[in-house]
N, C-alpha and C positions, 0 to 999 in steps of 0.2 A: 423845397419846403420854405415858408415864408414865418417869421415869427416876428410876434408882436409884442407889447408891453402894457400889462393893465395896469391903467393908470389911480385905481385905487390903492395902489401902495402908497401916493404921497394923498390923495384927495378922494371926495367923494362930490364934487362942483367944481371940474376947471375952469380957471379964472386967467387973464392974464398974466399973472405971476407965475403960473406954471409952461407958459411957452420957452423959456429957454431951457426945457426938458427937453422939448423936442429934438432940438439940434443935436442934445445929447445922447437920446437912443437914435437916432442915426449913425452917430457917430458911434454908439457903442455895437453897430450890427443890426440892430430891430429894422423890420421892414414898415413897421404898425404901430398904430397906439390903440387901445381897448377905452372909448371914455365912459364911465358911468353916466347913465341919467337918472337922475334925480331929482332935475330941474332946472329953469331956465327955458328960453323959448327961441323962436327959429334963431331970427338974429346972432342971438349968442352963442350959436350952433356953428352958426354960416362962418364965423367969424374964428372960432376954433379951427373950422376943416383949412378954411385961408391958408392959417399957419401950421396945421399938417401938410398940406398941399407947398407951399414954400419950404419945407424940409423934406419933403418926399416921400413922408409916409401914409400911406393907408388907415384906413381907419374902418374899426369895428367897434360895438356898445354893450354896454351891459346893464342890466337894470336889476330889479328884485321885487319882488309881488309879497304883500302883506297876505299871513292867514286870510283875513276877511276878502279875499280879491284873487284868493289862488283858486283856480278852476279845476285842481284836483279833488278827488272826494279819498278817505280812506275805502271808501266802499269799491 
């Protein structure tokens, strides 16, 4: 089993400020990081995985759908 860390416990936009997390769920066991999207565009994406990818974890996302935009119906 592989376990990862969502990284909305410290953010909800990783920024450079938050890469020397990375090193740190490594180092704490995590195989992963979970990034929100929320925004931001490739580049700033590409540039994250980098420094996932130089620490060795994996990565998964998470996002969140406003009422107006959720494709559930109560129906």
């Amino acid at each position: 089993m592989k376990t990862g860390m969502n990284l909305l416990l410290w953010t909800t936009h990783v920024t450079q400020e938050h890469f020397p997390l990375f090193g740190k769920l490594k180092k704490a066991g995590f195989d992963g990081a979970e990034l929100p999207l929320f925004g931001g565009d490739a580049a700033h994406y590409k540039t994250i995985r980098k420094q996932l990818d130089d620490n060795g974890l994996a990565c998964t996302t998470v996002t969140t759908m406003t009422p107006d935009h959720n494709p559930i119906t109560p129906d």
